[in-house]
MILUMVEX-102864 format. One line per 4 residues: number of its first residue (from 1); their letters; for each residue x, z negated, y of N, C-alpha, C, CB. Coordinates in pm, whole numbers, plus 50000, padded with zeros to 5 digits. Glycine has a CB too. Layout:
<vodrens>
NUM> a> X:Z:Y:X:Z:Y:X:Z:Y:X:Z:Y; ...
</vodrens>
This chain:
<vodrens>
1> xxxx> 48017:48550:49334:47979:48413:49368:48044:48312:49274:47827:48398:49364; 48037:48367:49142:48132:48248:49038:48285:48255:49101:48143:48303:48835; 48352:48348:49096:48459:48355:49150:48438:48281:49252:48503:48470:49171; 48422:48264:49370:48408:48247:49490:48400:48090:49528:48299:48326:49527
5> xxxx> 48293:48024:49360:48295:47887:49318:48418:47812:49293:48228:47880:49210; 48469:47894:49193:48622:47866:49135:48716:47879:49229:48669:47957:49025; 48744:47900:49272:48805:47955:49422:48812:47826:49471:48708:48066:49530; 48674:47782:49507:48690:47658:49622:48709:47540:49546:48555:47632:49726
9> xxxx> 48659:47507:49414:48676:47403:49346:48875:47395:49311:48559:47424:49206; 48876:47508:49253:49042:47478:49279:49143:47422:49383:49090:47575:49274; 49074:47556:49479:49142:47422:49607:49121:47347:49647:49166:47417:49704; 49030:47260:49668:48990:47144:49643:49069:46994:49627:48935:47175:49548
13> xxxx> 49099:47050:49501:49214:46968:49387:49362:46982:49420:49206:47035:49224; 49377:47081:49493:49551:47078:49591:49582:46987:49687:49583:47205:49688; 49630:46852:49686:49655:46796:49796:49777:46818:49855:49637:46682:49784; 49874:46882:49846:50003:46959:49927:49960:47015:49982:50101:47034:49883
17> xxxx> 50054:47026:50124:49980:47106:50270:50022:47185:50213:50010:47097:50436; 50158:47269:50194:50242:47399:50160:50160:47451:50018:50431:47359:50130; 50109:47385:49947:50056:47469:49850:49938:47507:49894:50046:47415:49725; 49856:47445:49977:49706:47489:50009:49723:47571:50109:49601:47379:50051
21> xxxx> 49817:47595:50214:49854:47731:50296:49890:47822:50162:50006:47712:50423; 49967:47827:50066:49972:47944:50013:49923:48010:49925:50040:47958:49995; 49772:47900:49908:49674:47897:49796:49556:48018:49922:49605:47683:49736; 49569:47939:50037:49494:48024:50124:49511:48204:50159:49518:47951:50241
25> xxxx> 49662:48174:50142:49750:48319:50173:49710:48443:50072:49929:48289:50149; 49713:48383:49940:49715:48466:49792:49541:48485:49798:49791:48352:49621; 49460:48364:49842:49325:48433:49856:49275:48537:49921:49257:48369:49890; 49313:48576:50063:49319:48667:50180:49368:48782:50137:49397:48621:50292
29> xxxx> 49480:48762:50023:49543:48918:49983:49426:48978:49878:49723:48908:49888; 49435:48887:49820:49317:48994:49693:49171:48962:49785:49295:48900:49457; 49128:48873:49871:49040:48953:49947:49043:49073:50004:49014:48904:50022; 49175:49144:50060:49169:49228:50174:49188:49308:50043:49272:49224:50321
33> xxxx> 49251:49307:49905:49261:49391:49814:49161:49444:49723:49337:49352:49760; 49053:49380:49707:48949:49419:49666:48820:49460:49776:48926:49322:49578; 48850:49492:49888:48765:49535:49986:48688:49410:50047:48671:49640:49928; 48679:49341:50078:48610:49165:50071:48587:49168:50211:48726:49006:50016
37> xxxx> 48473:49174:50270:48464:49206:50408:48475:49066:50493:48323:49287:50436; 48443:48989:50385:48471:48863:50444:48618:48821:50541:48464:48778:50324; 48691:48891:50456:48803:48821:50526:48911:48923:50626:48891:48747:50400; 48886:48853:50719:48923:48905:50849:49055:48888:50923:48837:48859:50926
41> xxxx> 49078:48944:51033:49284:48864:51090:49261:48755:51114:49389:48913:51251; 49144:48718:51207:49132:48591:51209:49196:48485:51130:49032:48582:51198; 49146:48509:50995:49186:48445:50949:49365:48461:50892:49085:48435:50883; 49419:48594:50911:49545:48586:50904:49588:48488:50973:49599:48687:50933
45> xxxx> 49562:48518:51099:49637:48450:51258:49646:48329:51222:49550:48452:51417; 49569:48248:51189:49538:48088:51160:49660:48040:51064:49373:48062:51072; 49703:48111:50952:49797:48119:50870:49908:48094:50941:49799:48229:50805; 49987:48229:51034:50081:48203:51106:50063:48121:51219:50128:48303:51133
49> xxxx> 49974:48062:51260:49979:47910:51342:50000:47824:51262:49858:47859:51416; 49960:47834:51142:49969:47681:51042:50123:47656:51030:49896:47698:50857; 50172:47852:50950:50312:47829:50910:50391:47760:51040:50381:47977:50863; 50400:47826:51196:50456:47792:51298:50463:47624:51318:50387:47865:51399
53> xxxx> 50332:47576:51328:50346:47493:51348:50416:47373:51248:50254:47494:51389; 50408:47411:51108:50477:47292:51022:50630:47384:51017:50385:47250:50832; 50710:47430:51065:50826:47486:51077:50845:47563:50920:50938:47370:51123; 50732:47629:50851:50743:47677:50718:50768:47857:50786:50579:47631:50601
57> xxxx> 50962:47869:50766:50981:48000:50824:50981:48106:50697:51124:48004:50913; 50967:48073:50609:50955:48166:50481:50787:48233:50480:50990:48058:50321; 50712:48101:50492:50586:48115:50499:50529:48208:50606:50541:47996:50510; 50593:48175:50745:50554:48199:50825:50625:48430:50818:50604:48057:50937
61> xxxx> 50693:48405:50748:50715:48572:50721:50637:48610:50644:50837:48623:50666; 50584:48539:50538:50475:48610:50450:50303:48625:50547:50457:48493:50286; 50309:48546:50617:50190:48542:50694:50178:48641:50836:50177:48394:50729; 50313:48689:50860:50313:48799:50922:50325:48961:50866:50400:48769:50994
65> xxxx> 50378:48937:50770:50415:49061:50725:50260:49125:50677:50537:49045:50600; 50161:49000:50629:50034:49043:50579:49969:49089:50692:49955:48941:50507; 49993:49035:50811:49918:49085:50950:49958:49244:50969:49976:48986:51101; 50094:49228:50983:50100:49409:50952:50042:49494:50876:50199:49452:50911
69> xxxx> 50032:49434:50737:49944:49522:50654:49779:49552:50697:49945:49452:50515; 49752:49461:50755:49645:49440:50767:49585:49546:50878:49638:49305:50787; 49670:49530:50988:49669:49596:51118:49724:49786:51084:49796:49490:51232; 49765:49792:50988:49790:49859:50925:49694:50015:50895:49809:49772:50846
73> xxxx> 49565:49888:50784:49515:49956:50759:49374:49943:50802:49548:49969:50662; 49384:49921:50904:49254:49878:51023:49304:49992:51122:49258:49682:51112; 49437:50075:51124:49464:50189:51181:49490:50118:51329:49342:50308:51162; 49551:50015:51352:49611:50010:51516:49782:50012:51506:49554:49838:51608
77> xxxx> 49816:50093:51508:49966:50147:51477:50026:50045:51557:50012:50313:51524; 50031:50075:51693:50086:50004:51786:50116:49874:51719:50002:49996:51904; 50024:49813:51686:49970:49660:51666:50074:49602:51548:49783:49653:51607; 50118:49692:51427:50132:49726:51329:50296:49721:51329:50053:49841:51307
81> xxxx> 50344:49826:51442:50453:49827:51428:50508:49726:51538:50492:49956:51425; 50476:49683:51597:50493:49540:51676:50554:49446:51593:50356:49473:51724; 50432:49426:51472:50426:49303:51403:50584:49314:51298:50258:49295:51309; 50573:49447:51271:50688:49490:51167:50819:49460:51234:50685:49656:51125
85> xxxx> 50795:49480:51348:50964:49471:51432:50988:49302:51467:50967:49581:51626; 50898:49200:51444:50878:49053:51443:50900:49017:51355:50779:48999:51465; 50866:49070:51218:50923:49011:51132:51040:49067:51108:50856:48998:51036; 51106:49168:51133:51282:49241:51122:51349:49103:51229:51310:49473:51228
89> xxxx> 51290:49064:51345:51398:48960:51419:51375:48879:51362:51403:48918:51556; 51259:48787:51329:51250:48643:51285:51322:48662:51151:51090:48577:51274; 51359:48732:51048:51447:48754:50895:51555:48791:50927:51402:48859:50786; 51598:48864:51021:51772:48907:51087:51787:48739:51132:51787:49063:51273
93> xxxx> 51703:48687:51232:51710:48524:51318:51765:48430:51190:51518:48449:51387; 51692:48406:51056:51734:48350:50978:51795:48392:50819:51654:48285:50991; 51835:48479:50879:51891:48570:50727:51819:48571:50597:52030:48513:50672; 51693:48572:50611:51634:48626:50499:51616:48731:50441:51560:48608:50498
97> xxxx> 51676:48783:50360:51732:48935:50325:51637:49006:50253:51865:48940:50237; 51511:48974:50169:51389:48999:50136:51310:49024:50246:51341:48905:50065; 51288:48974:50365:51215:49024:50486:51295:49137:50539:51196:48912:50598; 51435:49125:50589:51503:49206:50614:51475:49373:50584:51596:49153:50564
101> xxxx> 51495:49398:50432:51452:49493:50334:51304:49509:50414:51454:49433:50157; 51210:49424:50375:51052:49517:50398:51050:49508:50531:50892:49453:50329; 51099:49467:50644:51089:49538:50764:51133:49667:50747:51155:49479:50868; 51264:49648:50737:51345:49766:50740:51242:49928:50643:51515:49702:50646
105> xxxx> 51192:49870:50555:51095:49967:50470:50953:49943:50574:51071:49905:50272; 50912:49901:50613:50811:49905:50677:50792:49998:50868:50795:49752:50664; 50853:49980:50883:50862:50078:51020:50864:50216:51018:50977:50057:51092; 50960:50284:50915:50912:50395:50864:50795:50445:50840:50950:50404:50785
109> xxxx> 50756:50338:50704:50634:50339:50652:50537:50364:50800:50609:50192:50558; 50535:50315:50859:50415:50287:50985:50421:50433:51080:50467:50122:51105; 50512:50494:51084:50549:50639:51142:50479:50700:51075:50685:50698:51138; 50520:50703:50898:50486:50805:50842:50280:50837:50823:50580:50782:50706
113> xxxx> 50252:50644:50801:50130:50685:50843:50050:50740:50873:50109:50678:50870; 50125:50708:50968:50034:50758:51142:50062:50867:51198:50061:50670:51278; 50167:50945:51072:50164:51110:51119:50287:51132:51176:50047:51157:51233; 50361:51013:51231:50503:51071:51294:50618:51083:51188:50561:50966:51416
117> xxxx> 50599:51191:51100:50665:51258:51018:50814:51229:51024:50632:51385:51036; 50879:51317:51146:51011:51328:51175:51039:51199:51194:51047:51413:51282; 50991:51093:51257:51012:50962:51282:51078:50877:51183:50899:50911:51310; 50969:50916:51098:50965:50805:50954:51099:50857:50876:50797:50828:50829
121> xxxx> 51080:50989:50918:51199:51039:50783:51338:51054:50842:51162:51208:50705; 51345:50997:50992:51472:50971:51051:51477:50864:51015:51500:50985:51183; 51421:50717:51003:51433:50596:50991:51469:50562:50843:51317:50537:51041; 51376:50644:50771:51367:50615:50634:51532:50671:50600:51222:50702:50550
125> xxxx> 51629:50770:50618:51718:50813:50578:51837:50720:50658:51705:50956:50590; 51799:50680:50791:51857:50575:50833:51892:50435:50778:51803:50565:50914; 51792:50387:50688:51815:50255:50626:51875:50295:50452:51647:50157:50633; 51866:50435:50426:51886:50394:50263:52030:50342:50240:51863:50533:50154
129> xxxx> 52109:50342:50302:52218:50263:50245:52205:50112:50204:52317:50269:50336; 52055:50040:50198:52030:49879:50211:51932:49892:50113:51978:49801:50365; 51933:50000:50030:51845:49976:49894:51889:50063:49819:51691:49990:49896; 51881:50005:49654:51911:50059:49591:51822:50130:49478:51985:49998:49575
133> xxxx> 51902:50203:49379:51808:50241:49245:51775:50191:49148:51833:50315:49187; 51752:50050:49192:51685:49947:49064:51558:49933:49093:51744:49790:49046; 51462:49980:49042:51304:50016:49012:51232:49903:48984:51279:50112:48892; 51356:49789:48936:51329:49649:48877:51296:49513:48985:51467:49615:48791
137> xxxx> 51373:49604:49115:51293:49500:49201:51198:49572:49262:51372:49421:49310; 51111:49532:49335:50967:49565:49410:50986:49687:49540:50904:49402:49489; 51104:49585:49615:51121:49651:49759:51199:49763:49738:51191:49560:49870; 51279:49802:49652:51344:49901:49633:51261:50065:49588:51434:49843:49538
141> xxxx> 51120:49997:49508:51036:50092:49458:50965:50144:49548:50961:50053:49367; 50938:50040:49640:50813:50080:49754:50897:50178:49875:50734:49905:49844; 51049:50132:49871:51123:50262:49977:51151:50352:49940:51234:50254:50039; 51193:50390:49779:51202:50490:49703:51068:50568:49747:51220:50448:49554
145> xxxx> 50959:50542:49733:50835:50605:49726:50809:50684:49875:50720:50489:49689; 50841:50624:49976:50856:50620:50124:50970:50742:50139:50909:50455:50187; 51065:50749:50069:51196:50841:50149:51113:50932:50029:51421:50792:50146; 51052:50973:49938:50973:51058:49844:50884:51120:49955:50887:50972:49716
149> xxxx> 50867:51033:50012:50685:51123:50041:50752:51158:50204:50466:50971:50041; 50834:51130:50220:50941:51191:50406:51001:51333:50349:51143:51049:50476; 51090:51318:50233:51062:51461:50160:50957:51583:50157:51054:51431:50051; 50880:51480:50106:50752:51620:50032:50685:51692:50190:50556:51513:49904
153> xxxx> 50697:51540:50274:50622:51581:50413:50717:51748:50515:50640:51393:50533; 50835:51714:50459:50967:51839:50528:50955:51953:50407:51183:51759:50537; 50866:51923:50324:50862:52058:50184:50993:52048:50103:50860:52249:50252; 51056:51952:50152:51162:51908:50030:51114:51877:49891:51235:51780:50068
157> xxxx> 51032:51952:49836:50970:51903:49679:51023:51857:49620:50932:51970:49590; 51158:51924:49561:51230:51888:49421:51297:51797:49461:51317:51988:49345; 51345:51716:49577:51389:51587:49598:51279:51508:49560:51434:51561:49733; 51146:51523:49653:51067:51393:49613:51017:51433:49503:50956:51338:49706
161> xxxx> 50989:51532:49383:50982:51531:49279:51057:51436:49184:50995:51630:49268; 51215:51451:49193:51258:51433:49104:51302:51240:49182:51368:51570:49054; 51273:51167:49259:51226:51070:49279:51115:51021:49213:51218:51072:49374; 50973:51055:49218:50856:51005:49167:50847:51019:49015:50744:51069:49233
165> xxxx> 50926:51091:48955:51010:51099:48816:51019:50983:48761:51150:51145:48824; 51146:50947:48817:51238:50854:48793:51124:50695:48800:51377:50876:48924; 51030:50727:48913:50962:50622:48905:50862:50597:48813:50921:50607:49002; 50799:50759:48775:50705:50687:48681:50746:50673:48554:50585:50745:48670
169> xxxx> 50899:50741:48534:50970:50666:48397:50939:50547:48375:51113:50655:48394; 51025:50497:48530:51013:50356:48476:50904:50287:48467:51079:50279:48536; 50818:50279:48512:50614:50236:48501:50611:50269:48349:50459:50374:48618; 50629:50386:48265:50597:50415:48194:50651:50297:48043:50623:50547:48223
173> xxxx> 50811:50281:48094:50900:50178:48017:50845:50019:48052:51072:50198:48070; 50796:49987:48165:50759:49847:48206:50675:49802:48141:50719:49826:48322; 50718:49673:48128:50596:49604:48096:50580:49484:48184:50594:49564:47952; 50573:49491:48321:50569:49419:48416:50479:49541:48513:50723:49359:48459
177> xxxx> 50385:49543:48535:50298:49628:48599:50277:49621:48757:50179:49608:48535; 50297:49712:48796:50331:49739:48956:50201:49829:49010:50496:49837:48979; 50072:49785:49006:49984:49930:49007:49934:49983:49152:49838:49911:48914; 49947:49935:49257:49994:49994:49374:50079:50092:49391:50035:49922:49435
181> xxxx> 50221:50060:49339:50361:50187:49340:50309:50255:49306:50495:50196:49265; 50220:50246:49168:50225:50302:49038:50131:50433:49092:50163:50193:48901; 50042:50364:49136:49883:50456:49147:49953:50523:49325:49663:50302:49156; 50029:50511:49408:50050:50622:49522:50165:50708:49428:50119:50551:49703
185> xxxx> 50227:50709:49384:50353:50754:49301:50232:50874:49203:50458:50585:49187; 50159:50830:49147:50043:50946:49090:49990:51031:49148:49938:50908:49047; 49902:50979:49287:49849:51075:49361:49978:51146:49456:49727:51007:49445; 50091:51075:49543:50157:51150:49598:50228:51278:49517:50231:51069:49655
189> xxxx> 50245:51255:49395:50324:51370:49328:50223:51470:49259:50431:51312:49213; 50050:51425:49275:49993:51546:49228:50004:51636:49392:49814:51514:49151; 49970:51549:49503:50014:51662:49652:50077:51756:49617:50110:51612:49774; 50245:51676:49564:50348:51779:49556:50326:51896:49463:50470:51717:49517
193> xxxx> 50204:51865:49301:50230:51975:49249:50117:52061:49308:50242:51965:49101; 50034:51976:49416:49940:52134:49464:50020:52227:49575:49767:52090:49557; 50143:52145:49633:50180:52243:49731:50243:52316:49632:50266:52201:49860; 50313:52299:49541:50381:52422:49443:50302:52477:49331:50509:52373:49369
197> xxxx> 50170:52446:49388:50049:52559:49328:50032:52512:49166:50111:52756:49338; 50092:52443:49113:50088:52373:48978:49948:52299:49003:50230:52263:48943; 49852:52389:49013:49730:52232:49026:49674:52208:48918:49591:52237:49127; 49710:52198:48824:49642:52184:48677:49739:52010:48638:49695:52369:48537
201> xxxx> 49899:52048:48688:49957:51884:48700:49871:51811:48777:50104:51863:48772; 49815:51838:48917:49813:51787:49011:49662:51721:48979:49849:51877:49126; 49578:51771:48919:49454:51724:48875:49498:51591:48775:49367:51853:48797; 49578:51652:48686:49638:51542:48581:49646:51411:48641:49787:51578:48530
205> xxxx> 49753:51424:48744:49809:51323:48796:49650:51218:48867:49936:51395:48916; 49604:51335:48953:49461:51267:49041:49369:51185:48921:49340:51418:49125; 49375:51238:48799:49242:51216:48720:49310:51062:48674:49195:51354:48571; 49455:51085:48639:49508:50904:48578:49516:50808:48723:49721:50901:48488
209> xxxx> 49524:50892:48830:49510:50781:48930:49395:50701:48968:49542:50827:49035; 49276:50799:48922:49149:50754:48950:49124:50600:48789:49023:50934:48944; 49181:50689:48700:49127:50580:48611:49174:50441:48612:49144:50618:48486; 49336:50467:48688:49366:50293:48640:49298:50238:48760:49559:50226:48626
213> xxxx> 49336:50303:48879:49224:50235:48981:49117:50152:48963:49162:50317:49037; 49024:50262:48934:48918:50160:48864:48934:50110:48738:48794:50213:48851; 49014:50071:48703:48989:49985:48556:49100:49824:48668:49109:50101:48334; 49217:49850:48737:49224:49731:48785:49217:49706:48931:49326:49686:48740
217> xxxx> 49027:49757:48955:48973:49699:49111:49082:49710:49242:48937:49519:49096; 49113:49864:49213:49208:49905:49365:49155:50002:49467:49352:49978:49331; 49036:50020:49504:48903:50096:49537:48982:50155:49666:48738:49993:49567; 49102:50145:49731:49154:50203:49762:49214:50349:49737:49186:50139:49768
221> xxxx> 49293:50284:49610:49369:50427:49571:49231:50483:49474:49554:50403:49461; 49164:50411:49412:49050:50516:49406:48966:50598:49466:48990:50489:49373; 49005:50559:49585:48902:50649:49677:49000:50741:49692:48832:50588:49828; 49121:50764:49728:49237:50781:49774:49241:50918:49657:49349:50638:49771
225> xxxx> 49252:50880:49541:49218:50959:49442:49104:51050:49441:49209:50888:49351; 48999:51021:49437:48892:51078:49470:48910:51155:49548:48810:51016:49501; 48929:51104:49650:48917:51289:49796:49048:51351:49734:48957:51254:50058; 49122:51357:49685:49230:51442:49653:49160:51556:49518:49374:51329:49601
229> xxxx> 49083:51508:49431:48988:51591:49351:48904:51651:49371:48942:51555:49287; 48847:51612:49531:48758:51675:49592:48852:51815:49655:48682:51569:49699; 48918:51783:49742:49022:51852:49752:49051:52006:49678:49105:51761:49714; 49072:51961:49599:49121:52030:49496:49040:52106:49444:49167:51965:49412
233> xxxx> 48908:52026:49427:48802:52127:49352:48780:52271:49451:48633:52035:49332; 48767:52230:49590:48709:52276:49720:48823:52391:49710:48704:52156:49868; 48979:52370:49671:49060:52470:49674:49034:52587:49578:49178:52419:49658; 48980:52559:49464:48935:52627:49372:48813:52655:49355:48967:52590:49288
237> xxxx> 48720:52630:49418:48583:52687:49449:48475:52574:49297:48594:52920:49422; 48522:52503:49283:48483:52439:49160:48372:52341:49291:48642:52346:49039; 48287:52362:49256:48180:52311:49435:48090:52185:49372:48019:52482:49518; 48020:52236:49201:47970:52129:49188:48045:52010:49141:47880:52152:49123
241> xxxx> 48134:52054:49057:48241:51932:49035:48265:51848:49164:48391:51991:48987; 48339:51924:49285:48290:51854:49410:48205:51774:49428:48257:51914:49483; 48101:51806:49418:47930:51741:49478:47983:51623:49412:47738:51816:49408; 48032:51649:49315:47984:51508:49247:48111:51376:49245:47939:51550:49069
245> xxxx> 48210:51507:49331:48333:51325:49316:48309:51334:49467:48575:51322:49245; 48226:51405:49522:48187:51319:49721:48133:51206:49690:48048:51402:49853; 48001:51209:49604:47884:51171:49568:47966:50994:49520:47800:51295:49435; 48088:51006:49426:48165:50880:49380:48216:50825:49498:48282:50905:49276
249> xxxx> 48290:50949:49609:48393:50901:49639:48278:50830:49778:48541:51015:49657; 48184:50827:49817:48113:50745:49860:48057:50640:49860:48078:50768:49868; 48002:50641:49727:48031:50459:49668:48126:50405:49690:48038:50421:49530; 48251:50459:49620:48374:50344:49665:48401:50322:49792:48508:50374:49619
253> xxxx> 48419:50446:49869:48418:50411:50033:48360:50244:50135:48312:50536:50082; 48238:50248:50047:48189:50102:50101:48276:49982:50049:48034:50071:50051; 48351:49969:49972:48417:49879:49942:48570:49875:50000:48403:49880:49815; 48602:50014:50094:48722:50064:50121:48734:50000:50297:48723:50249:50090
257> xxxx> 48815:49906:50337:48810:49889:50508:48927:49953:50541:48812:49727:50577; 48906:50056:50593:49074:50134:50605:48999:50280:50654:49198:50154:50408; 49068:50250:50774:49006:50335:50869:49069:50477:50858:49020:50275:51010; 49180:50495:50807:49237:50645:50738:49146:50718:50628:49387:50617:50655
261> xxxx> 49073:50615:50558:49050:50684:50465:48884:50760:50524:49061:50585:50324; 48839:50650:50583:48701:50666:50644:48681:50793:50712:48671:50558:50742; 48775:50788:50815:48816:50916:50876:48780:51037:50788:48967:50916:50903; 48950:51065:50693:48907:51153:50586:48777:51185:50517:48967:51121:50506
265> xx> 48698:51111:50453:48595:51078:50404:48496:51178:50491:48577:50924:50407; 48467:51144:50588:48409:51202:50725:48419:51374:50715:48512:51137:50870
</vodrens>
């Protein structure tokens, strides 16, 4: 509720249209990022009418691309990859080469999702010539992670191994903190060390994913974390340890809107 005060009193005090659309935009993300049930597409949609209508086409890509995410992880694929292929024309339409990139990383992404394996990892091997191995920009980390986990999905380990490497080197050297990459790059490479039976890494990896999670309010990959320890315990007959990260991974669940995980959970 204090937050929530500060929030509105700040904006408030913005009289620029373009800053109070993107004062609105950055609120909606760490709403939908901290589980915030409040905020809904609805209120995406309104965004990309605002951007449309004042001809703000930069804006109007950030306000779609969030609809994808959104649609995303509300689990309507269809919906999802629609939106992804709208923003690839409207950034090809005006050469914005930052949209360009996360379409192009995003359609994959939306295959791999949703389970169409071969899909993602035809697409994903299809675009890598349009990103590179600098860890230093964003979009490059998040496709790195993507052609990693199209790997691990074909049992290609020691490729996406020695990818999620390289990445958490660099996390490890940064001091510019990425904790999304950071925290799927943890749990996807403990997967990899349970399929190669290393589950003593693979706990490692689950147990630091769980902690930064909760230390910076990503109740996602904490949950995300969580059933992977459950997992794990269940593989090893470790039952009450189980009991008791269901028992967590249920609390966080209520704070989790993401219908993949719910599922799982289930």
């Amino acid at each position: 509720d204090a937050l929530e005060r500060q929030y509105s009193n700040a904006f408030n005090r913005i009289s620029n249209s373009l800053y109070k659309h993107r004062w609105k935009r950055i609120h909606l993300i760490e709403s939908f990022r901290t589980g915030n049930k409040k905020a809904e597409l609805s209120s995406v949609l309104h965004l990309i009418e605002e951007a449309e209508q004042n001809g703000w086409i930069e804006e109007l890509l950030r306000a779609l691309f969030l609809k994808h995410i959104v649609e995303k992880f509300s689990g309507h694929f269809s919906a999802a990859l629609a939106t992804a292929q709208q923003v690839k024309l409207l950034a090809t339409q005006h050469n914005h080469t930052y949209y360009k990139l996360q379409s192009a990383w995003s359609v994959p992404h939306i295959y791999h999702f949703f389970g169409e394996k071969k899909r993602a990892y035809e697409e994903c091997v299809r675009v890598e010539k349009l990103f590179k191995n600098d860890y230093s920009q964003a979009i490059n980390r998040t496709y790195y992670v993507l052609l990693a986990d199209c790997y691990a999905a074909f049992e290609q380990y020691d490729k996406a191994l020695k990818i999620y490497g390289q990445l958490l080197n660099y996390f490890n050297q940064s001091t510019l903190p990425d904790h999304a990459v950071q925290l799927s790059v943890l749990i996807n490479t403990a997967y990899v060390c349970e399929q190669k039976k290393d589950l003593k890494k693979a706990e490692t990896y689950l147990t630091e994913a769980h902690k930064i999670a909760s230390k910076v309010n990503q109740p996602m990959y904490a949950l995300g974390a969580l059933l992977g320890l459950a997992e794990l315990y269940h593989k090893t007959s470790r039952y009450s340890e189980m009991k008791k990260i269901i028992v967590a991974a249920e609390k966080v669940s209520v704070l989790v809107k993401a219908a993949v995980y719910e599922v799982k959970l289930l």
